[in-house]
C-alpha positions in Angstrom: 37.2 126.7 -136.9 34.5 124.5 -134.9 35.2 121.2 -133.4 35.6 118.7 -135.8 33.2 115.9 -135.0 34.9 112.2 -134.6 33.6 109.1 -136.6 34.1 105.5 -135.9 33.7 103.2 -139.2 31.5 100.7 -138.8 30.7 97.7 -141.0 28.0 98.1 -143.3 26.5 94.8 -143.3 26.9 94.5 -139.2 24.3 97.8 -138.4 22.3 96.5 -141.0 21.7 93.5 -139.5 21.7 94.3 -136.0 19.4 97.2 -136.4 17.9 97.4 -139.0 19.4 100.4 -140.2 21.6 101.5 -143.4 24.3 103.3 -142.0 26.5 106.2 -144.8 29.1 105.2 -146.8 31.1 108.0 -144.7 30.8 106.1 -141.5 28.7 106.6 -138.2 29.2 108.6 -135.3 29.8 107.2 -131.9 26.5 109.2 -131.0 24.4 107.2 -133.6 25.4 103.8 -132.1 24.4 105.4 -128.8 21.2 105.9 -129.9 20.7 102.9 -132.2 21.6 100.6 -128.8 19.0 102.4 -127.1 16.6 102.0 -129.8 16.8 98.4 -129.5 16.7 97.4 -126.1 14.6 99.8 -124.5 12.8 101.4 -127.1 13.8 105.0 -125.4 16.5 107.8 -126.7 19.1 108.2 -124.5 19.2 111.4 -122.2 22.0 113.7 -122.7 24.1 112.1 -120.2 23.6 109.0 -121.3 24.8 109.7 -124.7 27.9 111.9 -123.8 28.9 108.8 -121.8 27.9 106.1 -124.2 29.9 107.8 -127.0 32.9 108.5 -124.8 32.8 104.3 -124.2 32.2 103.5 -128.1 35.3 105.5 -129.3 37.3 103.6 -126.0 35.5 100.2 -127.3 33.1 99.6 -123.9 30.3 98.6 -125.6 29.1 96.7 -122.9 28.8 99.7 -121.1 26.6 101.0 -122.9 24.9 98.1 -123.2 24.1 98.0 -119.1 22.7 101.1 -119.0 20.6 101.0 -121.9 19.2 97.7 -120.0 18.5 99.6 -117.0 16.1 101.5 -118.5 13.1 100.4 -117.5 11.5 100.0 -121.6 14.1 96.8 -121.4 11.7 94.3 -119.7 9.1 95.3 -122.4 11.8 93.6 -125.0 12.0 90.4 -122.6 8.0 90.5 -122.6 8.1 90.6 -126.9 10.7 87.9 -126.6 8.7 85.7 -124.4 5.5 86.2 -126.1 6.2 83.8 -128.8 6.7 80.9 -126.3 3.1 81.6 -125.2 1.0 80.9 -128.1 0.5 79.0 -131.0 0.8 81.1 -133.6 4.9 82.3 -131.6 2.9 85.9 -132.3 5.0 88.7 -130.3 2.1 90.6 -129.9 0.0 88.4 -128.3 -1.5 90.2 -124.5 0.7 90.4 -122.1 0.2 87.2 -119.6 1.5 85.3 -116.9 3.8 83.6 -118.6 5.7 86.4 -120.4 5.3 88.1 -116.8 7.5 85.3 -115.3 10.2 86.2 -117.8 10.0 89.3 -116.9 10.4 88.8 -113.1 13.0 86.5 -113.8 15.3 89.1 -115.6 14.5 91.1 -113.3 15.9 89.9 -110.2 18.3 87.6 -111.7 16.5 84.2 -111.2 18.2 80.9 -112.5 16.1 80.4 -115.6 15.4 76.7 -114.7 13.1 77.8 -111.9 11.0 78.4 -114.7 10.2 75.6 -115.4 11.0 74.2 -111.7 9.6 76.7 -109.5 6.6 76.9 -107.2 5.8 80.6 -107.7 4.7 83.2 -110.3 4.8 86.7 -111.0 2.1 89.0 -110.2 1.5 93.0 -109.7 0.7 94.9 -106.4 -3.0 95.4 -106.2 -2.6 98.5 -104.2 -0.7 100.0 -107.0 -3.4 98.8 -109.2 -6.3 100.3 -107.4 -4.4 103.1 -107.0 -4.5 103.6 -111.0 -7.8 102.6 -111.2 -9.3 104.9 -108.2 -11.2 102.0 -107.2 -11.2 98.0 -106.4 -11.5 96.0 -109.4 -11.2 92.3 -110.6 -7.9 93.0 -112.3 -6.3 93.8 -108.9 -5.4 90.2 -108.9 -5.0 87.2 -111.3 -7.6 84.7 -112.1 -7.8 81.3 -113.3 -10.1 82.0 -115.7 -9.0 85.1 -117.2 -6.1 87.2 -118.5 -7.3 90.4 -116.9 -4.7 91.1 -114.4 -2.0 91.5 -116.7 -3.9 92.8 -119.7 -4.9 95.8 -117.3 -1.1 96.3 -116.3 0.4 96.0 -120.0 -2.3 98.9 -120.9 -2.0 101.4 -117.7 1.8 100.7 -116.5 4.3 102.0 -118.6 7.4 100.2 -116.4 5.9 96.7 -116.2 9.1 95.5 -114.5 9.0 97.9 -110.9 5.9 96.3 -109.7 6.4 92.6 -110.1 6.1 90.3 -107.2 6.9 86.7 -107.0 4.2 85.0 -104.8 3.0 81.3 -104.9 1.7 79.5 -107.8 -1.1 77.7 -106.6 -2.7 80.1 -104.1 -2.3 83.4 -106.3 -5.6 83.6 -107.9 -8.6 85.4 -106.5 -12.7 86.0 -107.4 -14.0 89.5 -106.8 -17.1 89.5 -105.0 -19.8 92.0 -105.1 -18.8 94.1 -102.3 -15.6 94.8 -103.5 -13.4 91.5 -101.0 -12.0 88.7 -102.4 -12.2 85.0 -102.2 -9.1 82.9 -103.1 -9.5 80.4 -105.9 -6.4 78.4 -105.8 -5.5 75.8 -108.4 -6.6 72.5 -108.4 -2.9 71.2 -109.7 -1.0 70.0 -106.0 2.0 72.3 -105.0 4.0 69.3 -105.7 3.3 69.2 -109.5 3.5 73.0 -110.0 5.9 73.4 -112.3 6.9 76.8 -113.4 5.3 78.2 -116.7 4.5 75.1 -117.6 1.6 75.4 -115.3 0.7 78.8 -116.2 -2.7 79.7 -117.5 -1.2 80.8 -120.9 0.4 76.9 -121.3 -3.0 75.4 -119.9 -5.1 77.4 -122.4 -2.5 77.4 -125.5 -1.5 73.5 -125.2 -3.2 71.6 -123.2 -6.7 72.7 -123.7 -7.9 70.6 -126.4 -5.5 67.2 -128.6 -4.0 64.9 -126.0 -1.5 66.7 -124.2 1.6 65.6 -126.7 0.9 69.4 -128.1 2.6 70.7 -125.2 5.4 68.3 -125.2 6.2 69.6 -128.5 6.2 72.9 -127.8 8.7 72.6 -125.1 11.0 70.6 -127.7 10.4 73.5 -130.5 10.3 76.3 -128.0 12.7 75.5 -125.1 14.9 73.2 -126.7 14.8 74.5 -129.8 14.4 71.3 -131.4 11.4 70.8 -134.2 10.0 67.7 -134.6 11.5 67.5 -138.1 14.8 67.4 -136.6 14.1 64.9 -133.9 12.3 62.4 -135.9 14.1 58.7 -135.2 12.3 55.5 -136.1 15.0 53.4 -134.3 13.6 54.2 -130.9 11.3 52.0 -129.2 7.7 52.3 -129.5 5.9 50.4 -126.6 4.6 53.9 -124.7 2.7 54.6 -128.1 -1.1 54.8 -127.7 -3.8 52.8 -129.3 -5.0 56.1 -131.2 -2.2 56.3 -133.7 -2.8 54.2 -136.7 -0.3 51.4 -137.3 -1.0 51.0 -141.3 2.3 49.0 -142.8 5.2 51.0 -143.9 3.7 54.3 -142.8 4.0 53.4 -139.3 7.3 52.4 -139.0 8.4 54.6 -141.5 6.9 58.0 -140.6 4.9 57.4 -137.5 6.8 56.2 -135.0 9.7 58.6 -134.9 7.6 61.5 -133.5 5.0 59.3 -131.1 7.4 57.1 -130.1 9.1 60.2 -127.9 5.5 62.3 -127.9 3.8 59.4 -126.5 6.4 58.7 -124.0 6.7 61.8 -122.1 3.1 62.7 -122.3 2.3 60.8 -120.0 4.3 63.1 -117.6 0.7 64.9 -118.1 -1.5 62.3 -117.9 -3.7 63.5 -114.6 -3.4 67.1 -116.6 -6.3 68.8 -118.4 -7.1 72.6 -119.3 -11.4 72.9 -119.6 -13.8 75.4 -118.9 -11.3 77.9 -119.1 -9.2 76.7 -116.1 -6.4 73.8 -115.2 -7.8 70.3 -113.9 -6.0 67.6 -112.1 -7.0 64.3 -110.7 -5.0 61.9 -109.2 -7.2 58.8 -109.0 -7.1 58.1 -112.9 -5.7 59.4 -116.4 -7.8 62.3 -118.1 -10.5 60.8 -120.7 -8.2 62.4 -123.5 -5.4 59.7 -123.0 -8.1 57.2 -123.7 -10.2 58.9 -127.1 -9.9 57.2 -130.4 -8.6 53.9 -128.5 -10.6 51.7 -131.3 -8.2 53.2 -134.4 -5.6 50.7 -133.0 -7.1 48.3 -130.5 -5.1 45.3 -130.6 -1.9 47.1 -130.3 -0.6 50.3 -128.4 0.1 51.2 -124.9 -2.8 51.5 -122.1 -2.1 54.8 -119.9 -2.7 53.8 -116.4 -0.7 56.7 -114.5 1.3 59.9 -114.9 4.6 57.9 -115.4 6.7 59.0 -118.4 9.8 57.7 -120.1 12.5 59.6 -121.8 13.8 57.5 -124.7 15.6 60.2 -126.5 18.8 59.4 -124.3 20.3 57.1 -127.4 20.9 58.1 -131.2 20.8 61.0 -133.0 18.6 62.9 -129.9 21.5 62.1 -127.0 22.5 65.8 -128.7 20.1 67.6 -126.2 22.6 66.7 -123.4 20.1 64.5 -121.0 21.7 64.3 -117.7 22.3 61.4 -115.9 19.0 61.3 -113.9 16.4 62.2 -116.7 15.8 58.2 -117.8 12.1 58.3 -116.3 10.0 59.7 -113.1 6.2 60.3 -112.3 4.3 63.6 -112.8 5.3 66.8 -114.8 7.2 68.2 -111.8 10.2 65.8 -112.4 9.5 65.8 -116.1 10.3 69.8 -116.5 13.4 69.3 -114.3 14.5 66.9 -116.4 14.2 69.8 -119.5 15.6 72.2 -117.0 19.1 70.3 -116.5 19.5 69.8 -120.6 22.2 71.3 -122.5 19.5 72.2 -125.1 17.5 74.3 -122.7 20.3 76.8 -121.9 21.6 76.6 -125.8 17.7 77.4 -126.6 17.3 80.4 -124.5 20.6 81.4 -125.7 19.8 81.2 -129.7 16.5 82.8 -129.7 17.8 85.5 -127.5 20.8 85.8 -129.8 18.3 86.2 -132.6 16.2 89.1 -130.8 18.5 91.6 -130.3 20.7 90.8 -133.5 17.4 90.4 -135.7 18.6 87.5 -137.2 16.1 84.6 -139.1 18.8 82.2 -139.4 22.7 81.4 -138.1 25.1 81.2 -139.8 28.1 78.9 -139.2 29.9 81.7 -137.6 26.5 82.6 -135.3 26.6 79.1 -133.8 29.6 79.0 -132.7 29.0 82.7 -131.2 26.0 81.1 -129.7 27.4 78.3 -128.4 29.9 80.5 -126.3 26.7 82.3 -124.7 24.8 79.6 -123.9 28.1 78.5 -121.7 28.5 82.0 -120.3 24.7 82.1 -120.0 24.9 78.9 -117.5 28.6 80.5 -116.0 26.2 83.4 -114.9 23.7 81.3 -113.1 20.9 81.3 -115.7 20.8 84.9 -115.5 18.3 86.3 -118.3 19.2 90.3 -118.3 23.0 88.9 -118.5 22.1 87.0 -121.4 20.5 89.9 -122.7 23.7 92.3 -122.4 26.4 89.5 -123.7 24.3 88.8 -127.3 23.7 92.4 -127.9 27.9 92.8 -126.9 28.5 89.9 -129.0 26.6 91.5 -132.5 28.6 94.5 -131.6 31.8 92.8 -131.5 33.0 93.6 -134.6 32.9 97.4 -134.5 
C-alpha cells in the first residue's frame, strides 16, 4: 500500500474568508495551506522546498513560519505596494501606478523603518539609475524622479519584477532631476524647505491627489480617513469651538451649528498647518511671506464672521469629547507648519491602530470587523508599536493571527 497522505481540518468559514477559497468538506492538506499562504502574500507558488518545509510546520502548528518565508519572497513588497495604493488617490483604487508614495511603503517594509518616519521623515525612496539604464540600454528621463511627473516609478513597476531590491532612501527635497538634451542632468529640488518636509505627506502623489485644487482641508481629511482611520461621519462634533473657521463656509441659522461646524471647526483648524502649501502646474509650491490665495477665495460668502488666515499656525481641538479617542499625546495642542502637524499624527494611538486595521483587512480580505476582529486588531496595533513600527512585522502577525484558528 502507498503512503497515506495526512490532512489537517480546517474551518470552512476561516479559508473562506482569508482566501478566498472554498476548501472540501473532507478537509485540506497541510500542502494546500502552503500554497494558499504563498498565494496571498507573494503572489508566487512555493518551490519544492518550501512546501516540504511549510507543510512539516503546519501539521507542528508554526504557521508563522511559513508565514516568514512566504514574506521573503520578493512578490511580498508588490502586496505592500497594492496596500498602499489606496492611501494615494482619491478614488483608494489599488491599481492606481505605482508612485512615490506607495514606493516609501515599500522601502519602509523593507528595511524595517518606524512607520512614523513616514510621515516625519526627510527622505524618500527612489531606484538606482544605473540599474535603470542598464534595462533600458540607454540614459533616459526615468533614471530619476521628477517633480512633474510619475515616470520614474511607472518605468520601474513595468520593467522590474522585484521592486523591493533596488530601493534607495535618499533626500526628499534634493531627489528630483531634468534630463537635458545631451543625456546629463540638472537637479530640480523642491521648493518646500527641508524643515517642512514631511514624509509622504510631501510626496508628489499627496501634492497632486489633495492639495492640488479645494483649500487644502481635502488633505486633512484624508489623513483622518486614511491614517487614522477615522471618517468624517464619525468625527463630526458640534460642541467644539469654531473661531479657526474661515469666512468661506456659510453660517445660515441651524445648519451651521447643527451640521456645519462639526467638520470645519477641526478641518479649518488644522489646515492651517498647510497654509504656505499649494500643488500647481504640476509641482509643490511654498512661500513663506504670506498664506496661499486658496485660504482667502470665497471670503465674501461669510464676511462679517469667520477667521482671517494670517500664517501656517494650526490648532488641534479634537483633544476634548468624543475625538480625545485618537489618543493625542501630550504635546499635539498646536505648532506652526505641517512638519510638527504630521508628528503630531505620527505619535497618535489612531495612527498605529489605522495601519494595523487596514493591514488586518488586506491579508484576511475582510470589508468589515467584527467584534471579535477588533479586539484581534487592537492586540496588533500594540505589537505593531512593541516592534518599533515595523511594517513587514505587521504584515507576518495579521496573516498569523487569521490563521490562528487552524
Amino acid at each position: 500500500m502507498g503512503r497515506k497522505t495526512k490532512f489537517i481540518i480546517v474551518p470552512r468559514i476561516v479559508l473562506a474568508l482569508l482566501w478566498g477559497f472554498q476548501p472540501s468538506a473532507q478537509g485540506t492538506s497541510a500542502e494546500d495551506i502552503v500554497r494558499l499562504i504563498y498565494k496571498r502574500l507573494p503572489g508566487d507558488v512555493p518551490t519544492s522546498t518550501e512546501l516540504q518545509l511549510g507543510a512539516e510546520d503546519i501539521r507542528a502548528g508554526r504557521f508563522e513560519a511559513v508565514v516568514r518565508r512566504a514574506t521573503s519572497k520578493t512578490g511580498f513588497f508588490r502586496v505592500i505596494k497594492e496596500w498602499a495604493s489606496v492611501l494615494t488617490n482619491v478614488g483608494t483604487d489599488a491599481n492606481v501606478s505605482y508612485n512615490e508614495m506607495s514606493a516609501m511603503f515599500v522601502l519602509a517594509a523593507r528595511d524595517g523603518i518606524d512607520a512614523r518616519e513616514l510621515l516625519t521623515g526627510k527622505w524618500t525612496a527612489t531606484y538606482n539609475p544605473e540599474l535603470i539604464q542598464g534595462v533600458a540600454g540607454r540614459v533616459i528621463e526615468e533614471m530619476y524622479p521628477a517633480r512633474t511627473n510619475n515616470k520614474h516609478y511607472a518605468y520601474v513597476e513595468t520593467h522590474f519584477s522585484d521592486i523591493g531590491s533596488a530601493l534607495q532612501k535618499i533626500n526628499q527635497r534634493t531627489a528630483t532631476k531634468i534630463k537635458n538634451t545631451d543625456d546629463t542632468f540638472t537637479d530640480d529640488p523642491s521648493e518646500v524647505p527641508e524643515a517642512e518636509i514631511s514624509g509622504i505627506l510631501t510626496s508628489r502623489p499627496a501634492g497632486e491627489e489633495y492639495l492640488s485644487a479645494g483649500t487644502n482641508r481635502r488633505l486633512i481629511r484624508w489623513i483622518m480617513e486614511h491614517l487614522l482611520c477615522t471618517p468624517l461621519s464619525s468625527i463630526r462634533d458640534t460642541r467644539e469651538p469654531d473661531f479657526r473657521v474661515r469666512h468661506d463656509v456659510a453660517r445660515e441659522p441651524g445648519e451651521y451649528n447643527n451640521n456645519c461646524v462639526g467638520c470645519h471647526a477641526k478641518l479649518d483648524s488644522q489646515a492651517g498647518a498647510l497654509a504656505y502649501f499649494d500643488f500647481n502646474s504640476n509641482r509643490f509650491r511654498y512661500r513663506s511671506d504670506r498664506v496661499q490665495n486658496k485660504y482667502l477665495q470665497n471670503a465674501d460668502t461669510s464676511p462679517e464672521v469667520g477667521y482671517n488666515t494670517t500664517d501656517d499656525s494650526w490648532l488641534n481641538v479634537m483633544r476634548d469629547y468624543n475625538n480625545a479617542r485618537l489618543g493625542w499625546g501630550s504635546a499635539d495642542k498646536e505648532g506652526n507648519g505641517l512638519a510638527s502637524y504630521a508628528a503630531a499624527i505620527a505619535s497618535t494611538e489612531a495612527y498605529p491602530k489605522c495601519l494595523a486595521q487596514t493591514a488586518f483587512k488586506k491579508v484576511c480580505r475582510k470589508e468589515e470587523l467584527d467584534f471579535q476582529d477588533k479586539k484581534t486588531v487592537d492586540g496588533l496595533a500594540q505589537e505593531f508599536v512593541d516592534s518599533g513600527y515595523n511594517l513587514k512585522e505587521l504584515f507576518i502577525q495579521a496573516t498569523v493571527k487569521c490563521m490562528e484558528k487552524l
